[in-house]
ZAVO-241022 format. One record per residue: x, y, z of N, C-alpha, C in turn; residue number from 0. Coordinates in steps of 0.02 Angstrom, whole numbers. Last residue first. Example, Ala and Ser with C-alpha at 12.3 -4.5 7.8 and 13.67 -1.06 7.14 Angstrom:
BEGIN
n.X;n.Y;n.Z;ca.X;ca.Y;ca.Z;c.X;c.Y;c.Z;num
642;-112;354;684;-53;357;645;2;394;1
660;-284;390;615;-225;390;660;-165;390;0
//
This chain:
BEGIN
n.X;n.Y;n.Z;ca.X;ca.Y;ca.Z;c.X;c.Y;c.Z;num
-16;-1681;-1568;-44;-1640;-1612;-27;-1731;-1646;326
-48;-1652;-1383;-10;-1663;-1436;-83;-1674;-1508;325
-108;-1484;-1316;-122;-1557;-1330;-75;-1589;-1389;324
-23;-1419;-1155;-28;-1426;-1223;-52;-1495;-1259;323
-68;-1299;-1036;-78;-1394;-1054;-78;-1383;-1138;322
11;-1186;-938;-48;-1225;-968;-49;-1278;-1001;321
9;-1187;-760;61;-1179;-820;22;-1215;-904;320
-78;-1059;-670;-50;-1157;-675;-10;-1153;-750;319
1;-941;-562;-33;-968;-627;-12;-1053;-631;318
-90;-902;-427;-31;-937;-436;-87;-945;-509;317
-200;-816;-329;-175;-790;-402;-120;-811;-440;316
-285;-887;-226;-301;-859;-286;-261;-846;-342;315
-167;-949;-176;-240;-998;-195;-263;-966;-259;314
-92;-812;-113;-89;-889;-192;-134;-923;-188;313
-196;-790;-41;-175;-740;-93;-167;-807;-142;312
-225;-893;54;-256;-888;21;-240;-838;-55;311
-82;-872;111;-93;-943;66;-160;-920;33;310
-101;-773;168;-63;-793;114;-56;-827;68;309
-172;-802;283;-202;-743;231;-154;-737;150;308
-110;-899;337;-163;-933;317;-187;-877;264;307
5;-815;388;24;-878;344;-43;-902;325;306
-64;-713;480;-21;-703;429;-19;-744;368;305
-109;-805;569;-179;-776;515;-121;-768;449;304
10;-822;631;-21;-870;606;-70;-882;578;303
32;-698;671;84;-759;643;51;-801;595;302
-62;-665;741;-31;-625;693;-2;-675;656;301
-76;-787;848;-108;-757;808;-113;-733;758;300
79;-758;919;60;-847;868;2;-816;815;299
177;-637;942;111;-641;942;94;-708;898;298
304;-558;1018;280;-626;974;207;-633;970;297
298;-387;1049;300;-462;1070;285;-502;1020;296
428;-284;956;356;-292;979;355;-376;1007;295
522;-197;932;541;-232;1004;459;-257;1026;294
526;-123;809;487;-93;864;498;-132;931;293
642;-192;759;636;-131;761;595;-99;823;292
613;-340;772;652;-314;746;678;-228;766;291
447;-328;729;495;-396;801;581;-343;805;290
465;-288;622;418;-248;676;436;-276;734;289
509;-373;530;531;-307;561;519;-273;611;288
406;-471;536;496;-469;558;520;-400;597;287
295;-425;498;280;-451;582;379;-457;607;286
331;-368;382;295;-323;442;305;-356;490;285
356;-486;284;399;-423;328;388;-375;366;284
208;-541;303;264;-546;333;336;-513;356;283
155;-415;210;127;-445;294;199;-491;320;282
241;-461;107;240;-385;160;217;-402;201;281
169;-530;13;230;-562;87;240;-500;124;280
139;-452;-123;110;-473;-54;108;-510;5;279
251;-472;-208;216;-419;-144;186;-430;-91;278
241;-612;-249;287;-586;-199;264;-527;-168;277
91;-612;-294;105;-682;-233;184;-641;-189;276
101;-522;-395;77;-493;-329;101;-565;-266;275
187;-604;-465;227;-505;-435;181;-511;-395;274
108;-690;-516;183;-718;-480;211;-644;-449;273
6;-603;-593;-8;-635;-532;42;-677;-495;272
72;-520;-664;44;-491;-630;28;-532;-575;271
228;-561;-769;178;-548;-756;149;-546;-692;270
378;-558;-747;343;-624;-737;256;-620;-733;269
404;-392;-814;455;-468;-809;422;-544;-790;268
289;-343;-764;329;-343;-835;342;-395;-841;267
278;-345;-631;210;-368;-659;265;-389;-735;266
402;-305;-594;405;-385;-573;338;-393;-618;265
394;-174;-596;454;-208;-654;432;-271;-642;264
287;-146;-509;274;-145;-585;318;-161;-635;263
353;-166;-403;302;-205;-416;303;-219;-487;262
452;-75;-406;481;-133;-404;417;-187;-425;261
365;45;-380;409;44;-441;424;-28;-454;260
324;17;-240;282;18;-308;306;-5;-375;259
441;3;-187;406;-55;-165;346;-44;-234;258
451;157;-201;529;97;-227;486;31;-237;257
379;198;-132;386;235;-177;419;170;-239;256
404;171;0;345;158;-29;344;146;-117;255
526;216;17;518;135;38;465;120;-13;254
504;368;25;538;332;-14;522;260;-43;253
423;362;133;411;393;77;430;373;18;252
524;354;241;467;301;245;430;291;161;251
605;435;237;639;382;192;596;312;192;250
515;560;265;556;543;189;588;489;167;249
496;503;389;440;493;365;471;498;288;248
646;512;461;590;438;449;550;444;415;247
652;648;446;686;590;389;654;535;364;246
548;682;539;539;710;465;580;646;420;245
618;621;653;575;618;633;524;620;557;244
754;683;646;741;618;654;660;606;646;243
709;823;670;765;817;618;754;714;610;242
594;897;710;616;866;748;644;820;690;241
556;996;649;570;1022;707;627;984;742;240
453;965;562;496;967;540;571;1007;592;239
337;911;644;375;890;650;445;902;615;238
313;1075;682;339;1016;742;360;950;714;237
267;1085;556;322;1135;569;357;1096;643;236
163;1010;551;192;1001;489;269;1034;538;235
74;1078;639;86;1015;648;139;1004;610;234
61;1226;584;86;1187;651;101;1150;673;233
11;1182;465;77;1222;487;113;1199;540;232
-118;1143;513;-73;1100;474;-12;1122;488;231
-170;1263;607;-149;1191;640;-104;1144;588;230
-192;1320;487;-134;1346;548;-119;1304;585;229
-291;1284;422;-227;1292;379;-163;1287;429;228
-404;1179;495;-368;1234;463;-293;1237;448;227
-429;1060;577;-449;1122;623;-438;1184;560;226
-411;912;545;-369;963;595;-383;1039;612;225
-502;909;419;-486;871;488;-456;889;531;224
-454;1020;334;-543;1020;363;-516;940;432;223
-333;1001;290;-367;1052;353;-446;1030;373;222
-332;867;238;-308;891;319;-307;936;348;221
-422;902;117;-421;854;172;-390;856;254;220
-369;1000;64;-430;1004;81;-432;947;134;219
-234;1025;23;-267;1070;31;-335;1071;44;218
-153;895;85;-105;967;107;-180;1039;75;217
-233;796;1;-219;797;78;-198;867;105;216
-205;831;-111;-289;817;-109;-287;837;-29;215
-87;829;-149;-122;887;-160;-184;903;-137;214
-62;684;-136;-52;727;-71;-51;812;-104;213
-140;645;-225;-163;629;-179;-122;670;-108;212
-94;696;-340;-167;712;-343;-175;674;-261;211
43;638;-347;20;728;-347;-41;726;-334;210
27;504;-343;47;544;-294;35;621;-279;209
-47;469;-455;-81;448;-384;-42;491;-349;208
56;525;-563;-29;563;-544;-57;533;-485;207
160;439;-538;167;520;-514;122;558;-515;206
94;327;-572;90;328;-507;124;395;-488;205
63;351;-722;10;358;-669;7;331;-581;204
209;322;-760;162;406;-753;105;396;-721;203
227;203;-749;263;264;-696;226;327;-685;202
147;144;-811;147;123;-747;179;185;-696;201
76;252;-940;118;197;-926;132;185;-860;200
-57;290;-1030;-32;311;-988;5;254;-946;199
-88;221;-1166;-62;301;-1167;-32;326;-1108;198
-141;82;-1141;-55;99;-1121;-50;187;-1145;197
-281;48;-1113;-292;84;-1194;-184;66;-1183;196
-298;41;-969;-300;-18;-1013;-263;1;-1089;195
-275;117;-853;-225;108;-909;-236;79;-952;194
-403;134;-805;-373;187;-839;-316;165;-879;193
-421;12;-751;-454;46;-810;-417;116;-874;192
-330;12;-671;-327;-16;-699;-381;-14;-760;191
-397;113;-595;-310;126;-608;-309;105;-669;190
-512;37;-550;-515;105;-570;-437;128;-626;189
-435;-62;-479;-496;-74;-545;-494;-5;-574;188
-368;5;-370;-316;-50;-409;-359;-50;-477;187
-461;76;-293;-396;98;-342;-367;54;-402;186
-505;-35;-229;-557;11;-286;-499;54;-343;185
-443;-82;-177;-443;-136;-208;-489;-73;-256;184
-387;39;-89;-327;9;-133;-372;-41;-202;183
-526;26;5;-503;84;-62;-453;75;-109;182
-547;-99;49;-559;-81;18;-546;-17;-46;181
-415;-81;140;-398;-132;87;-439;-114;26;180
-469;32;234;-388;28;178;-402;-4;121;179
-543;-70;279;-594;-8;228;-527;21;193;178
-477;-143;349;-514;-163;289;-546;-110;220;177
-417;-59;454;-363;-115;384;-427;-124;346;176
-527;-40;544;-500;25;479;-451;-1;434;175
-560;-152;567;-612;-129;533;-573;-77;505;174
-455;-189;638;-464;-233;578;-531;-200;527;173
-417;-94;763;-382;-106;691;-407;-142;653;172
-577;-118;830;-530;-50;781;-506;-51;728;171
-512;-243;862;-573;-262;815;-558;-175;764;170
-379;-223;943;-397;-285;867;-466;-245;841;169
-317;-124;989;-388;-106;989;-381;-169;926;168
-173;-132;1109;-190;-134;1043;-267;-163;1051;167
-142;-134;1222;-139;-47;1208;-167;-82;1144;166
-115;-256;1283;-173;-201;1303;-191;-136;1241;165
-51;-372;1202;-54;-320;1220;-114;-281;1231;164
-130;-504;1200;-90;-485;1240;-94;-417;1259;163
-255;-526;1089;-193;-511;1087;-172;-498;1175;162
-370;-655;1059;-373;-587;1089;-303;-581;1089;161
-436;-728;920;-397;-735;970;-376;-645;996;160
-507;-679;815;-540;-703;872;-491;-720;917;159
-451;-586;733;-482;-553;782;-524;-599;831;158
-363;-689;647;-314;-655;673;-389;-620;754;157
-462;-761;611;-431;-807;656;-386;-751;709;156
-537;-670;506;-566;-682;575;-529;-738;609;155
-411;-681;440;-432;-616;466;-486;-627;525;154
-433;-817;391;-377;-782;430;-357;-724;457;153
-547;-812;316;-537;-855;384;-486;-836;419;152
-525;-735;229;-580;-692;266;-548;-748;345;151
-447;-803;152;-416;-734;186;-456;-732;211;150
-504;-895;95;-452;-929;151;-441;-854;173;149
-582;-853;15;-618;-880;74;-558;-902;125;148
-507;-807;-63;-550;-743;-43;-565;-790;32;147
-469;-943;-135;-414;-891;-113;-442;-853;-41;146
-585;-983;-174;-581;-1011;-126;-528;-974;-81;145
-611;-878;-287;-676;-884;-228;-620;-906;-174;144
-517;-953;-370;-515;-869;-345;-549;-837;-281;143
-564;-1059;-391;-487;-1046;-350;-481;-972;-340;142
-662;-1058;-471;-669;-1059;-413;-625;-1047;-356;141
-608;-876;-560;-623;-950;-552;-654;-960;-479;140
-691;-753;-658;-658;-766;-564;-663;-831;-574;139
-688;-614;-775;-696;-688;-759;-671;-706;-681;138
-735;-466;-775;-683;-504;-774;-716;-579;-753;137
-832;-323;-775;-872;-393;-808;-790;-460;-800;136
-803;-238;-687;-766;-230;-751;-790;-307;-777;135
-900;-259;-595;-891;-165;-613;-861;-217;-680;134
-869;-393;-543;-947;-354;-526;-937;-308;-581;133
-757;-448;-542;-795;-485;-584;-885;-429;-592;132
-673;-313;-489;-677;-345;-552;-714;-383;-605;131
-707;-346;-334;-744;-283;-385;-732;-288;-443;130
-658;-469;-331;-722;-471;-319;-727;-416;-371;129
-514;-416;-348;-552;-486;-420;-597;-479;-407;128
-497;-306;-246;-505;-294;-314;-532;-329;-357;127
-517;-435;-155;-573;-389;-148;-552;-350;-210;126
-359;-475;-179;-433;-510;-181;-490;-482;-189;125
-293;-360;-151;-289;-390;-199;-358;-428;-228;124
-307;-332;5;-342;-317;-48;-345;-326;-129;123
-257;-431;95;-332;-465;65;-349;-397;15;122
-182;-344;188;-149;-398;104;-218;-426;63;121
-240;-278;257;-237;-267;203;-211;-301;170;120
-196;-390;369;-277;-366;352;-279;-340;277;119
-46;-373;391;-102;-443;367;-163;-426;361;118
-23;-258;409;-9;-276;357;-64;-320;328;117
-116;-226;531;-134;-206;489;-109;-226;404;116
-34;-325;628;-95;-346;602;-124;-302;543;115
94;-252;616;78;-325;584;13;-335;571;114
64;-122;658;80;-128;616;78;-208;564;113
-80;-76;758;-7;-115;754;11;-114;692;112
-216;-37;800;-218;-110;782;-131;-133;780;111
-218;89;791;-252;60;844;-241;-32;842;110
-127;130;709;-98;184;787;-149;124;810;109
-147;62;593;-84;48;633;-82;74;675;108
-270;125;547;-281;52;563;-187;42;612;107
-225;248;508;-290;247;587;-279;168;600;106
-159;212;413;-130;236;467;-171;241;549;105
-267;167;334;-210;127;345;-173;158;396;104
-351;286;333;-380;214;364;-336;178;390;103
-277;342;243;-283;371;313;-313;336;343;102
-254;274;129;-212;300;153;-224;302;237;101
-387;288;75;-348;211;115;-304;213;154;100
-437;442;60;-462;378;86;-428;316;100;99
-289;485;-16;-338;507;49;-381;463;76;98
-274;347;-75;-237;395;-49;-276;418;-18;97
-357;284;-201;-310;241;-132;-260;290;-80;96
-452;370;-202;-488;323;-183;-414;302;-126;95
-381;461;-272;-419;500;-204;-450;411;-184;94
-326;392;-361;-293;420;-318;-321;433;-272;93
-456;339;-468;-409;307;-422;-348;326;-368;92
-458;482;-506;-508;452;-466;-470;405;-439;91
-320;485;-575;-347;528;-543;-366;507;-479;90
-358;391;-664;-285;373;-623;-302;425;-563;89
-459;453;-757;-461;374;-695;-404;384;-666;88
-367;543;-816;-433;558;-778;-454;505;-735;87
-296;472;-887;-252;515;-843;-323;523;-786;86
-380;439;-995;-357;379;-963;-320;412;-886;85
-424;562;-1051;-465;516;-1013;-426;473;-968;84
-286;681;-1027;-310;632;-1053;-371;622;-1020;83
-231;769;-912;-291;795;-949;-306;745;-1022;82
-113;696;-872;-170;721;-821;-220;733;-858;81
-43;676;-993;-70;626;-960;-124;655;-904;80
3;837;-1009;-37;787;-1050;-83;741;-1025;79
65;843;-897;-3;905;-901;-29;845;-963;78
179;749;-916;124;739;-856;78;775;-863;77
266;781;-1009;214;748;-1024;165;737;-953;76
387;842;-969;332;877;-997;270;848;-1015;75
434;760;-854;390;807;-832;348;851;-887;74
540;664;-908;483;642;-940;420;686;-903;73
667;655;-881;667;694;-943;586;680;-952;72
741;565;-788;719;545;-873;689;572;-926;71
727;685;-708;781;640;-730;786;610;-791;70
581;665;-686;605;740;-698;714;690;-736;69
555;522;-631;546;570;-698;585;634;-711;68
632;566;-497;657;506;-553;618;530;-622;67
561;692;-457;630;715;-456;653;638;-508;66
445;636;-457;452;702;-489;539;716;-486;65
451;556;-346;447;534;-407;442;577;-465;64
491;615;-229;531;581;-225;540;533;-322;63
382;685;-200;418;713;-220;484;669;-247;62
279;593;-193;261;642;-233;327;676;-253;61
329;561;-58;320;505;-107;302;549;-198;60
294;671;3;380;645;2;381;615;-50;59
149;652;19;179;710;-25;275;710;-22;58
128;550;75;105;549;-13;138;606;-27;57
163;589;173;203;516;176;186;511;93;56
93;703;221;168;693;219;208;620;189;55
-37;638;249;-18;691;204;26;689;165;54
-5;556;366;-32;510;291;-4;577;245;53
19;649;468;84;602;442;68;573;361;52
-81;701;467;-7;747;459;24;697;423;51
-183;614;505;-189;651;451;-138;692;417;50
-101;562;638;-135;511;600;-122;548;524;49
-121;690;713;-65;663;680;-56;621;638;48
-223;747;769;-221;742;692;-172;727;676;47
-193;735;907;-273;756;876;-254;714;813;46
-75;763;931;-77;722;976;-161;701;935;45
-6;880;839;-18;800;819;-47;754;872;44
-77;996;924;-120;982;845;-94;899;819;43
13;964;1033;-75;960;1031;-109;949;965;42
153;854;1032;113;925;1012;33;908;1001;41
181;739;1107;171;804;1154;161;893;1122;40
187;643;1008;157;614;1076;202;673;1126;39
250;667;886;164;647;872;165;643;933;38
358;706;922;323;777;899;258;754;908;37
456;599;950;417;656;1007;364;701;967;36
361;443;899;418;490;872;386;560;950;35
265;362;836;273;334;909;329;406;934;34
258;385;716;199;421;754;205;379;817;33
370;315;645;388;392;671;310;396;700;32
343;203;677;380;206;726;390;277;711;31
207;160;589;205;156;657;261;167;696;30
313;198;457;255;228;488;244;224;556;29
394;87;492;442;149;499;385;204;476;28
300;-18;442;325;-41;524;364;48;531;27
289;-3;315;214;5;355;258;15;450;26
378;-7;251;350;57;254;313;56;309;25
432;-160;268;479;-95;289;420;-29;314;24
339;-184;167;343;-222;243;370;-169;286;23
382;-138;70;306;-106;79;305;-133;175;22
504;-189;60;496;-111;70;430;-105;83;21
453;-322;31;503;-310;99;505;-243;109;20
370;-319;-85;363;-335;-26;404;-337;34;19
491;-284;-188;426;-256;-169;389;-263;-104;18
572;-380;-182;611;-307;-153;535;-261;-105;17
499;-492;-232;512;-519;-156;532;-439;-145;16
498;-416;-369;446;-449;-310;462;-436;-260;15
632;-410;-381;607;-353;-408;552;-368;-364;14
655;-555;-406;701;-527;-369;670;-460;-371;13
559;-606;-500;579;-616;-434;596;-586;-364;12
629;-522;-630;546;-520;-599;525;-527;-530;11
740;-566;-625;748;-506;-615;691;-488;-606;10
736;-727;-684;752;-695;-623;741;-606;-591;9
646;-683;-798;620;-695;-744;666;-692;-661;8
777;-639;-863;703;-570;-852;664;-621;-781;7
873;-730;-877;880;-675;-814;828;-620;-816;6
765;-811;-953;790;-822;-875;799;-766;-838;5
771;-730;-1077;717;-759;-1043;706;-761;-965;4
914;-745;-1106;878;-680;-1094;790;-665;-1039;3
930;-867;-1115;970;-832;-1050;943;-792;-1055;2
866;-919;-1227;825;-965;-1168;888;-918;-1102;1
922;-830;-1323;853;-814;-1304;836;-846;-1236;0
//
């Protein structure tokens, strides 16, 4: 029992830290396919590429989890789970963290970068316990408050120092990372409502966030932002045009996809608040990678909100180990 135990928590860990290095991954191989030729000399992406790409990045991700269910044999039950109650929140929680965060989160990386946007949205965890103790009556310690209060400081540490680079809009990016954060943290309560009763299990209601959110994107959302059906085409068809491009965004798709999955084996295996302390290091694998890949400058700022927006995460959500009274 005391090895079975172990290698679950090791495999909680290790399933974590995966989580947060692919979500790190996702965010930096977003900002490098809309740096790509199709987003910077076709007219409909030079406008709405932002909206092409978010589309495309839920609907790979859509596909990429219909093909692992479909595997396990478990597509006849999705018309079920969709037309449950509990399927019905997972829903709402899709259009919240998908079309809406989604496309914030990408408006927040073309103007703000990819690091700073990591580190902005990591605070949504936190802002879910706020909407928690408000909407779902949940308890908040003071260590929960104080968590919230070390992220806000490191988000305004990251926008009071001015960045170097020209081309990056700090205040832009931190106002569209937030309203991201916000919709994820509305998703996360909403989601999390929906599963409470377990009829609908971690996997199946992230192949309903995906279908319902890049169904939401490919038939109402990104035409009415881009002009119509013909500009989507259009946009969609340039970049599938451009063979390096499209991949990036399927194996951006993927990353995402994997970084979820991996969450929800690590919530299992060591429960919810040691899985999010590892997820949520993504801000850090953003500022690596992004050093790494994009050839971006050092920035102390980023760096160094990074490590203060972190520490507040664990402030908030490290478990203390509990106290037994002798008997």
């Amino acid at each position: 029992m005391f090895w079975i135990n172990r290698n679950l928590r090791v495999k909680g860990y290790i399933t974590g830290t995966v989580s947060g290095a692919t979500w790190g991954m996702d965010t930096v191989l977003l900002g490098l396919a809309m740096t790509m030729l199709p987003f910077t000399d076709n007219p409909v992406l030079l406008l709405g590429g932002t909206i092409i790409c978010s589309m495309l990045h839920d609907v790979f991700a859509a596909f990429w989890m219909l093909i692992i269910m479909g595997v396990k044999g478990r597509l006849h039950q999705l018309w079920r789970s969709v037309c449950s109650r509990d399927g019905r929140f997972c829903i709402l929680g899709a259009l919240l963290g998908g079309p809406l965060a989604m496309t914030f989160y990408l408006l927040a990386i073309s103007k703000g970068g990819a690091a700073l946007t990591a580190t902005i949205t990591a605070c949504y965890p936190l802002l879910g316990s706020a909407m928690a103790v408000r909407i779902l009556k949940e308890k908040m310690t003071f260590r929960g408050w104080l968590g919230l209060l070390i992220c806000v400081l490191g988000i305004a540490y990251i926008g009071y120092v001015p960045s170097d680079n020209s081309h990056i809009d700090i205040i832009g990016g931190i106002g569209f990372a937030l309203i991201a954060a916000i919709g994820w943290a509305s998703e996360a309560v909403v989601c999390g409502y929906g599963m409470k009763s377990g009829k609908v299990d971690p996997q199946m209601a992230l192949l309903i966030r995906e279908l319902t959110s890049g169904l939401t994107y490919a038939l109402i959302v990104t035409p009415l932002l881009v002009g119509g059906y013909s500009n989507v085409l259009s946009g969609v068809s340039a970049i599938f045009s451009y063979h390096l491009c499209w991949m990036t965004l399927m194996l951006t798709a993927l990353l995402g996809m994997v970084s979820f999955l991996c969450w929800y084996t690590s919530i299992n295996a060591i429960g919810a608040s040691r899985a999010l302390c590892l997820n949520i290091t993504y801000s850090f694998w953003a500022v690596i990678f992004g050093l790494f890949i994009l050839g971006g400058e050092f920035s102390y700022n980023v760096v160094i909100g990074s490590i203060v927006i972190v520490l507040g995460v664990i402030t908030a959500t490290i478990v203390s180990k509990p106290k037994y009274s002798k008997v």
